[in-house]
Each structure stands twice: as structure tokens, then as C-alpha cells.
C-alpha positions in Angstrom: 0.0 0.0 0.0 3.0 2.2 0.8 3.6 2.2 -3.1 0.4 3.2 -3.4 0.9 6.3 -1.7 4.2 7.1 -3.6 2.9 6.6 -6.9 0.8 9.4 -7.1 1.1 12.9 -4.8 -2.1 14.9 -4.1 -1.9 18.9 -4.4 -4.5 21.5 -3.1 -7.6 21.3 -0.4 -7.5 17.5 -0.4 -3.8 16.8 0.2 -4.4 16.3 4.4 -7.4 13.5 3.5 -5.2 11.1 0.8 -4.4 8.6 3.6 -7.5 8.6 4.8 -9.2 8.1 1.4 -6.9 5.5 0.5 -7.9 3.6 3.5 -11.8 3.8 3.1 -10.5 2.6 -0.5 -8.9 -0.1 0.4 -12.3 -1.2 3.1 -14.1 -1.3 0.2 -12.3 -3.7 -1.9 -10.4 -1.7 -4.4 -7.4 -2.9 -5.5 -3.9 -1.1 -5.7 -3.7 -0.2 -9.4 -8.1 1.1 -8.7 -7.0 3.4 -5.8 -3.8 4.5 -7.9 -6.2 5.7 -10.9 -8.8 7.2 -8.5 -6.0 8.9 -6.5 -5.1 10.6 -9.7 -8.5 11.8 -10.1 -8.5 13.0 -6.8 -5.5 15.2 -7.7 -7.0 16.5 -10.6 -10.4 17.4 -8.3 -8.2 19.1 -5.5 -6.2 21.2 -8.3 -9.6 22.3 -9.6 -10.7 23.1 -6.5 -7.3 25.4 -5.4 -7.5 27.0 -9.1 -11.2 27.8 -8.6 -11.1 29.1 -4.9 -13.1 26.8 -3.6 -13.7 25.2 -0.1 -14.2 21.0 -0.5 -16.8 22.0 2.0 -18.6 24.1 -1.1 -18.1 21.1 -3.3 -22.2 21.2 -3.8 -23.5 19.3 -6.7 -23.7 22.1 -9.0 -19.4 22.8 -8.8 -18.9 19.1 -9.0 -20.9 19.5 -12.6 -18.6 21.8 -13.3 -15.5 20.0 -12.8 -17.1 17.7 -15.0 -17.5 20.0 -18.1 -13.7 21.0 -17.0 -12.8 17.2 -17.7 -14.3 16.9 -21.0 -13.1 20.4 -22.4 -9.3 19.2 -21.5 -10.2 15.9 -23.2 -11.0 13.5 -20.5 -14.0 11.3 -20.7 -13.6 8.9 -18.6 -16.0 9.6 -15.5 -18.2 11.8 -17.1 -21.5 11.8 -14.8 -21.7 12.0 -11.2 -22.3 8.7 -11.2 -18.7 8.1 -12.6 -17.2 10.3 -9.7 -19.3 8.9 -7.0 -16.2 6.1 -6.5 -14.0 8.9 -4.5 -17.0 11.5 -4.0 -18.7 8.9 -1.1 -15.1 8.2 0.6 -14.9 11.4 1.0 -18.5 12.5 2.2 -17.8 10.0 4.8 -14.7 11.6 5.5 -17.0 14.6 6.4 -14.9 16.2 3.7 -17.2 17.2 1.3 -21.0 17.6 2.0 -23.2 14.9 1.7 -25.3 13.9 -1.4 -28.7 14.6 -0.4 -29.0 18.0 -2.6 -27.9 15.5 -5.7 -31.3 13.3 -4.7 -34.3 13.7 -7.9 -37.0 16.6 -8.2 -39.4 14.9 -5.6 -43.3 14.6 -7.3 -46.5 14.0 -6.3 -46.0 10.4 -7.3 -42.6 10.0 -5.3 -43.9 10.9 -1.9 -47.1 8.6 -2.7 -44.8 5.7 -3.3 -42.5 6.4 -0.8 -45.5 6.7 2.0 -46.9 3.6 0.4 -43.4 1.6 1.2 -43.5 3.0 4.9 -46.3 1.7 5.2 -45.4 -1.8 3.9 -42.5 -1.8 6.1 -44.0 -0.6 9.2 -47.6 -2.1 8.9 -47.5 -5.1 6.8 -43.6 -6.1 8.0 -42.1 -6.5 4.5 -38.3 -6.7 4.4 -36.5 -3.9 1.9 -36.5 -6.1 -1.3 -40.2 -7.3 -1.5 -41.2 -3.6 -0.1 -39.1 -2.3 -3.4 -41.3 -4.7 -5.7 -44.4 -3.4 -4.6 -43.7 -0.3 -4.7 -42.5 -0.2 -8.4 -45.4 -2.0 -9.4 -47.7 0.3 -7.9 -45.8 2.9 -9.7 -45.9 0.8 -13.3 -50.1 0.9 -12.4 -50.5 4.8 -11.6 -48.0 5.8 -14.8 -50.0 3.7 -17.1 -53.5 4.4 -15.7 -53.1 8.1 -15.1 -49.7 8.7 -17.4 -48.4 11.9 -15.5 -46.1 12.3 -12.4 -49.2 14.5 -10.4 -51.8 11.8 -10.4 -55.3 12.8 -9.7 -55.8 9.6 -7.7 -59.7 10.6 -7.9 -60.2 9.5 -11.6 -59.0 5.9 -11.1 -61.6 3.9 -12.1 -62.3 -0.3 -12.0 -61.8 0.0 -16.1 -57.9 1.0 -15.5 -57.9 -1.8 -12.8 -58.6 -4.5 -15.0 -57.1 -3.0 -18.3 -53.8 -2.6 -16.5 -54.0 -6.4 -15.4 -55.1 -7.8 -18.6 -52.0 -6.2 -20.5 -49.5 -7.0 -17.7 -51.0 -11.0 -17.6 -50.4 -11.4 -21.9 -46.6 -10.5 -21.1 -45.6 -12.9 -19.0 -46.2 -15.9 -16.7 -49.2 -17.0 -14.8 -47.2 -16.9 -11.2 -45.4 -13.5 -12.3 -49.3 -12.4 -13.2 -50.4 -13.6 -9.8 -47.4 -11.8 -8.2 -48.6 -7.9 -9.5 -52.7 -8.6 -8.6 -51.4 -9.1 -4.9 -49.2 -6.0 -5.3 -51.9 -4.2 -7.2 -55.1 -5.5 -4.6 -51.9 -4.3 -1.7 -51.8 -0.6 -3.2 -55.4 -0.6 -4.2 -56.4 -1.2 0.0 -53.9 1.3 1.2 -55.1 3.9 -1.1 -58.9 3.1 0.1 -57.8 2.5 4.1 -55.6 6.1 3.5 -58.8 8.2 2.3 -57.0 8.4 -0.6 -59.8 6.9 -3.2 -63.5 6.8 -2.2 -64.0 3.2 -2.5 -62.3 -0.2 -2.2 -61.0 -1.0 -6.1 -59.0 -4.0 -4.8 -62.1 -6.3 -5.9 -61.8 -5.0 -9.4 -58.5 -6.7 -9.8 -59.5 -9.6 -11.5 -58.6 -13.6 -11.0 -55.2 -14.8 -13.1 -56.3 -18.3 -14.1 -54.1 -20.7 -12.5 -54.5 -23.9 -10.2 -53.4 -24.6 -7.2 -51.0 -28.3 -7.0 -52.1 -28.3 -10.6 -48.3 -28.9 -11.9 -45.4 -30.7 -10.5 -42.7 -28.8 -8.6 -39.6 -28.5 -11.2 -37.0 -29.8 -9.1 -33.1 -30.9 -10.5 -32.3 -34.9 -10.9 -29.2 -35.8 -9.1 -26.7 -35.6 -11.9 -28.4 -31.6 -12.8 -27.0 -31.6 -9.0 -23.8 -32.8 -10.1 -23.2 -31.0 -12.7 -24.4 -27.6 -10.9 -22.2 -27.8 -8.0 -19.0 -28.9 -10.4 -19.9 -25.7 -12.2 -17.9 -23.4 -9.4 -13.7 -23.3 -9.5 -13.5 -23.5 -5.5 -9.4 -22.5 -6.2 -11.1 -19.3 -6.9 -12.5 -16.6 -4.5 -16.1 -16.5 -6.4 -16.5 -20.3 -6.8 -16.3 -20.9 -3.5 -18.5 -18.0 -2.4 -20.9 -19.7 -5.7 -20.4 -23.2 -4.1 -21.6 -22.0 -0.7 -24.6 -20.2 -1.7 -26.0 -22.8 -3.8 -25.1 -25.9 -1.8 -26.9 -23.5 1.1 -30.2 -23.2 -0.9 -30.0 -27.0 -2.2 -29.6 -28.4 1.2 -31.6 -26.1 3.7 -34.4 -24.7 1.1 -33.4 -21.3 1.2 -34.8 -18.3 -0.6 -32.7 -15.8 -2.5 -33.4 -13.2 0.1 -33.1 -15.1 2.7 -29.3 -16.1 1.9 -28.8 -12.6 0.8 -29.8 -11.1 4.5 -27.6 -13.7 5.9 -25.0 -12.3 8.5 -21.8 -13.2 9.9 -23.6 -13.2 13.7 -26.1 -16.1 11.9 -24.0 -18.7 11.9 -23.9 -20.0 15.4 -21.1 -22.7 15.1 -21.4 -23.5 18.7 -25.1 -24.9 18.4 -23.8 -25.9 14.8 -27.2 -23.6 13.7 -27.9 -21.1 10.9 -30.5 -17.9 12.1 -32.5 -17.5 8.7 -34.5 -14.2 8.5 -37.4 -15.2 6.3 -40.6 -13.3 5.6 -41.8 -10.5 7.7 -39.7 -10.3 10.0 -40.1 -14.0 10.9 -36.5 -15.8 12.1 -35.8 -19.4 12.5 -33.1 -21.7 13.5 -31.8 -24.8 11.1 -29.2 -27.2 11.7 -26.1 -27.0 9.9 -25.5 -29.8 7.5 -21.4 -30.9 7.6 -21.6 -30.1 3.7 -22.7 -26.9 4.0 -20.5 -26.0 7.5 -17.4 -27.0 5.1 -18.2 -24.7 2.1 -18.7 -21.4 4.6 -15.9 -22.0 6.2 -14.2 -22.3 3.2 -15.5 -19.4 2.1 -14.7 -17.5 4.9 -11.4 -18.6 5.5 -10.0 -18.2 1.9 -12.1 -16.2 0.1 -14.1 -13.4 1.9 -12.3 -10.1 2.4 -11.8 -8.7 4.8 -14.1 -5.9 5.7 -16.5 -4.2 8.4 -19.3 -5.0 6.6 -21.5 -8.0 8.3 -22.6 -9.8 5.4 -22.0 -13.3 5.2 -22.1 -12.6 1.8 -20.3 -10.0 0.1 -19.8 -8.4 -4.0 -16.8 -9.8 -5.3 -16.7 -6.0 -7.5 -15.7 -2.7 -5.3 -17.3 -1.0 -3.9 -17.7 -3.6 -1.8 -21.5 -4.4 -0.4 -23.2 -7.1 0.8 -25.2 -9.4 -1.8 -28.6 -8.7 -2.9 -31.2 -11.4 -3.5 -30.5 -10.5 -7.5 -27.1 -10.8 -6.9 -27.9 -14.5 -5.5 -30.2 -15.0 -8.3 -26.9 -14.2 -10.8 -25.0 -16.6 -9.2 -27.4 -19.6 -9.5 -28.7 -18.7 -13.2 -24.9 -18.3 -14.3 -23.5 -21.7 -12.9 -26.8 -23.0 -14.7 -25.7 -21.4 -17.6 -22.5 -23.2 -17.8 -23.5 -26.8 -16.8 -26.1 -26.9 -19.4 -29.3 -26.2 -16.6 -30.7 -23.0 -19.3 -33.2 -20.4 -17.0 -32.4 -22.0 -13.8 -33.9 -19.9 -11.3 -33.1 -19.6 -7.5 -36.5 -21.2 -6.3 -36.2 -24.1 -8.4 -33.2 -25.3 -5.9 -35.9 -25.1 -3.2 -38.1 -27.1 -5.3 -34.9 -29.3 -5.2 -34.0 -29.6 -1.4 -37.9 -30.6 -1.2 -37.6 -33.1 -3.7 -34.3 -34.5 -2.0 -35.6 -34.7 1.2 -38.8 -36.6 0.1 -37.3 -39.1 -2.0 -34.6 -40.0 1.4 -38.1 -40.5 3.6 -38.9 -37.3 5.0 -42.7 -36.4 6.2 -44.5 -33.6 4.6 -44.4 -31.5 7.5 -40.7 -32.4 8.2 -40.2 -30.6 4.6 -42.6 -28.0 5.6 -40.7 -27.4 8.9 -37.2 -27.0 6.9 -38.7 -24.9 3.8 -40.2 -22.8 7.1 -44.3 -22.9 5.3 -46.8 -21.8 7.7 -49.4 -23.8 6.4 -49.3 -27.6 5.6 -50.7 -26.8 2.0 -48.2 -24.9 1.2 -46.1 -28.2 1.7 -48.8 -30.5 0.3 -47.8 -29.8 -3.9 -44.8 -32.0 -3.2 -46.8 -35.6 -2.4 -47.1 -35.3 -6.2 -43.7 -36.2 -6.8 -43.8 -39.2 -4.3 -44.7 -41.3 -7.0 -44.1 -44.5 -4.3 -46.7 -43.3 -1.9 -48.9 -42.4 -4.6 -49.6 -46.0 -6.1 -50.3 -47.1 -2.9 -53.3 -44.9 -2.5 -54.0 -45.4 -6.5 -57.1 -48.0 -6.4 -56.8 -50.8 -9.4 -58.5 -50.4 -12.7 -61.6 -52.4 -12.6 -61.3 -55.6 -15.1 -63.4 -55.9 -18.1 -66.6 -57.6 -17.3 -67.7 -60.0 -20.1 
């Protein structure tokens, strides 16, 4: 790091923070040769800043524009949005350098402070975690811009028509689950706007029904050489196979949901009980057991390939800045080792479908699976009797022979 520090001097206001900067670098995963590049873009910053007489503490986001247009008039076009800059600009800010970001934050709207009162409320009221919350929310933003079309709506002229038209073109675009996913949102924002005064009546009930059966298809789990091939899929001589190997092997074994291994945290893992804390839907925690399978690939993981960070994660972004995984993030793991064992679309839940599968087929009880995959009701659990095929000819009577 000491190289680092040599390679590239920093004149002007934000000389006295380099070390400092280079250290909240480093936290975040950057490597040497990163920092070194956005060191030298700090030095340019800081001359600009002692050329223009300005205090870092003025750096608003209108003089931080004009840096910009300073770049790209002496030929620079690398970084050329705020968003570019934003890799030394937050070090920085939490530096206390420069001030924070919240005058950079979009034109609020009559629709943004709808939405965002509509998430509070999800979040304090219905107990949604952030990423499910996030869902709703945009999908009651999809409904008002297409029924209403303007960022002001007049909430007043919603009628049943605009329910059911917006449905009806969302349900031809995709599946029937995905279809049944934005009704519920839809029916969710329709109540709060009614229980909020903010509509005159209930339109919930004029979402309509997305045809689909309950049990009515077989849960698409992986055979045991998909299994195979899927785990063989991740180099564990590298850092991200074996953080790809543990995250799979976790939902394949224990059942877990994307965002339920994404919310995972170091203090989780309770190695004396041999234990995992899951965090599951809202709010609700549980305790499993640790398979030995699964104990081995996270300590593998963390012993050879996490960084080394403050952040509490189990989980982290292999990319700086460094940041614990998201559930999508979770999601590109599994659908890119499926990719390159052959599995095409393979989707997080289907490993669920999997651990189900796996534990029924080694003579596990319905509500055994149902106490691992954490269902609250029984017939939540009951879809997966259809794949034990063994049980099922017991129960199936004989076909009555021809009389003659």
C-alpha cells in the first residue's frame, strides 16, 4: 500500500485526506492499481478546487458539474456523470470532507412521496423486508403511470376500467405466477389507497382472477446428476466459486430463498449450536441445523475467500465497492452456474423445489419438509406428495377388469 501512496502525490484542499481516502479505498475492496487511478482523479479534483477558490466544503452538486464540463473540455472522458465520480466523491463524504449527497437526490413529485409513503407503510404495517417492499412499490408505480400517465396523479379519476385493463395487459406479457405476483401488489396498493382516504372506495375487488390452479403442476426440481453438474460448475481454487459453491449448496440443502441467503450475517452462523439464524418473511427468524456439507463450504468461504471488511454480510460483492449481496445478486450466481452446466433459466426457487424433492425421496414427512422450507401452512407443503410417486400407487385403487 505504501507504493500506493508514492505513486501518485495529491496537491491542493485534499492533500491532508489522501491517507485517509486511500484507507476507506482499500475497506471497500479496491485494489492497488483502482485506488492509484482514482488517487489521480482526486489530484486532478483538488487542483480544480485550489484553481477555482473553492472550499471542499462548497463542493455542492452544481461545482462538482462543473469539474465535469472542466474534464471533457481538457479531453478526459472517462467519468463523465456524477455517477462516474461517485467512487472517490462517497469516501470522501464520509470523510466529512465534502458535504453529503442529499442535494444531488431527484426533483421529488406527487408520485414520489405517494410511493414512498406507500413503502413506509409496507414496512412498518404489513412487515415487509426492503427487497419485497421495493417490488411493490414499483409496481404500484408501473399501475399509476400507465393508468393516469403523469407524475401528479389525480388519484380521484381511477376507475375499475384502469384496474382490470392494467392487469389484462401485464398477464399477456408474462407468466401466470409473475401475473399472480402484480394482482397481490396491485389488490396491496389498491387497499392502502382506500384505508388512507386516498380513493372513495375499495377498487382491490376489481382486480380480476389470473387463471391458475393450485398443485395443478409438479414442482420442477433438479435430478441428481443436474445436482452434479451444478455444483461442479464453481472453481473453488477461486474466490467467487467458492463463495458460488456456498450459496448454492446453502439453498440446495436447507431450502433457502434468494433473500433469505442474501440477508444472511456473519452473527447467523452460530457454530457452537452448529445452527444457521434464517430471517425469512416478515420479519419472521428461524433456526436450522447446519448440514457438515454446508458448515465445510462457509468455512471455506470465509477462511479463503471473503475479504476482509467491516461489513457483516455473510455474503459480500466480489466487484468494489464492496456491499453485501442482494437477492438478485444471489439470483446471478445460481442462473450463471446453470448457464454453464447446461441447466438453461435455472432460477433460484427451483433449488428449493430441489432440497424438497431430495428430502422426500430420502423418507422425510410432509411436515418435516414444511418445517425446513419454514411454510406456515401444511398446504403450502402438500404440492410436493405429487412427486412421491411410491406413496402415490399405494393410495391409487386398481383399474376395474373388463366384465364379459
Amino acid at each position: 500500500m505504501e507504493r500506493t501512496r508514492r505513486v501518485v502525490s495529491i496537491t491542493g484542499p485534499l492533500a491532508p485526506h489522501k491517507n485517509g481516502l486511500i484507507d476507506n479505498l482499500r475497506c471497500q475492496g479496491y485494489t492497488p492499481l483502482s485506488i492509484n487511478s482514482l488517487l489521480y482523479l482526486t489530484e486532478q479534483l483538488s487542483r480544480w478546487l485550489e484553481r477555482e477558490n473553492i472550499d471542499p466544503a462548497g463542493l455542492t452538486i452544481r461545482r462538482i458539474e462543473q469539474f465535469l464540463r472542466h474534464r471533457r473540455r481538457c479531453g478526459y472522458f472517462r467519468h463523465p456523470t456524477i455517477q462516474g465520480l461517485n467512487s472517490i466523491l462517497n469516501p470522501l463524504r464520509r470523510l466529512g470532507v465534502i458535504p453529503t449527497a442529499e442535494h444531488s437526490a431527484p426533483q421529488r413529485t406527487a408520485l414520489t412521496d405517494l410511493i414512498d409513503r406507500y413503502g413506509e407503510y409496507l414496512i412498518k404495517e404489513r412487515a415487509l423486508t426492503p427487497d419485497p417492499t421495493r417490488d411493490y412499490q414499483n409496481r404500484a408505480r408501473s399501475f399509476l403511470v400507465a393508468a393516469l400517465g403523469t407524475d401528479a396523479p389525480e388519484l380521484g379519476r381511477l376507475s375499475t376500467a384502469d384496474v382490470s385493463a392494467f392487469i389484462l395487459s401485464e398477464a399477456r406479457r408474462c407468466s401466470v405466477g409473475y401475473a399472480k405476483l402484480k394482482a397481490t401488489a396491485l389488490r396491496s396498493f389498491l387497499r392502502y389507497l382506500h384505508v388512507r382516504a386516498e380513493i372513495g372506495g375499495d377498487l382491490s375487488g376489481a382486480v380480476p382472477a389470473i387463471a391458475g390452479w393450485r398443485l395443478a403442476n409438479l414442482p420442477k426440481g433438479l435430478e441428481r446428476d443436474q445436482v452434479r453438474r451444478l455444483l461442479l460448475a464453481f472453481d473453488r481454487r477461486t474466490r467467487t466459486g467458492r463463495r458460488g459453491y456456498a450459496i448454492v449448496i446453502l439453498m440446495l440443502r436447507l431450502g433457502l430463498r434468494a433473500c433469505e441467503v442474501a440477508t444472511l450475517r456473519l452473527d447467523d452462523c452460530d457454530w457452537s449450536r452448529g445452527e444457521l439464524v434464517i430471517r425469512g418473511k416478515r420479519g419472521r427468524e428461524d433456526r436450522l441445523p447446519i448440514p457438515r456439507d454446508v458448515g465445510e463450504a462457509i468455512v471455506s468461504y470465509l477462511r479463503f475467500a471473503r475479504p476482509r471488511s467491516p461489513l457483516r454480510g455473510l455474503f459480500l460483492s466480489k466487484l468494489a465497492p464492496r456491499r453485501n449481496m442482494t437477492s438478485s445478486m444471489v439470483a446471478h450466481v445460481v442462473h450463471g452456474a446453470g448457464e454453464r452446466c447446461g441447466i438453461a433459466g435455472l432460477g433460484s426457487h427451483r433449488l428449493r423445489h430441489t432440497a424438497a424433492t431430495q428430502m422426500l425421496r430420502k423418507g422425510a414427512h410432509l411436515r418435516e419438509i414444511g418445517q425446513v422450507l419454514r411454510h406456515r401452512s401444511v398446504n403450502t407443503t402438500a404440492i410436493y406428495a405429487k412427486v412421491d410417486q411410491g406413496s402415490l400407487r399405494l393410495a391409487c385403487r386398481p383399474w376395474p377388469e373388463a366384465t364379459s
